[in-house]
C-alpha positions, 0 to 999 in steps of 0.5 A: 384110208389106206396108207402107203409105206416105201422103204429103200435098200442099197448093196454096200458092196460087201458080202450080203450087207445092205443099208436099209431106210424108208424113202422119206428123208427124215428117216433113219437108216438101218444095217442089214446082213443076210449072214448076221455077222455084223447086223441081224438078217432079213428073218431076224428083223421078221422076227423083231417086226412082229416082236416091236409091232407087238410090243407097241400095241402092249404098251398103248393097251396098258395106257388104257387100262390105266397100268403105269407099264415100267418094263417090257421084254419081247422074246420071239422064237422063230421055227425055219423049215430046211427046205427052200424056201426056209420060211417060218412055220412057227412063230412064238413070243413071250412077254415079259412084264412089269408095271404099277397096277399091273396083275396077270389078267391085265398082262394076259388080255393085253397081249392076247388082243395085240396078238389076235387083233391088233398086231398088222407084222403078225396079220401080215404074215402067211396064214398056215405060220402058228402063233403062239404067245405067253406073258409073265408079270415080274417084279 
């Protein structure tokens, strides 16, 4: 059944900084600044929606695999074009991994299926963008 999200954002009448919560009032609000001054911009939180919608599916996916995940880190890196719009024509994570029971092919499979499957923030973005995607088991 599909399901239906509602965010709301309200101008704080400085600059370009917003206040940012969904419309359900048990919500938390977010700042929001189009210049990254004093919060991350409207393409850096792009960024940190697929980095956490990924990251999410990750940990629900070594739940399965039984791996008891101690530590994850998320890096994206994100290529702008200089025209108008400046969307994004390349998109690259890289995650990084630790956990008991934890080996490379886990790391790998785990982040592949979130990825090319799972991930709805990287699903919902423009076909043409390129995805690129690594992981690295630490200690």
């Amino acid at each position: 059944m599909p399901s239906r999200r509602s965010v709301s954002l309200e101008w704080c009448r400085e600059g370009l900084k917003f206040a940012a919560r969904g419309t359900e009032p048990e919500t938390p609000s977010i700042q929001i600044d189009g210049d990254n001054d004093s919060a991350p911009g409207p393409m850096l939180l792009l960024l940190l929606a697929c980095a956490s919608c990924a990251a999410s599916d990750v940990v629900l996916i070594m739940k399965k695999m039984k791996v008891d995940l101690k530590r994850l880190r998320v890096t994206v890196d994100g290529l702008r074009r200089d025209e108008e719009p400046r969307r994004y024509t390349e998109v690259t994570l890289h995650f990084a991994l630790a956990g008991d029971g934890l080996d490379q092919k886990k790391a790998d499979r785990s982040v592949a299926l979130s990825v090319s499957k799972y991930c709805s923030a990287l699903a919902s973005l423009a076909p043409d963008i390129a995805i690129a995607y690594s992981a690295t088991v630490e200690e």
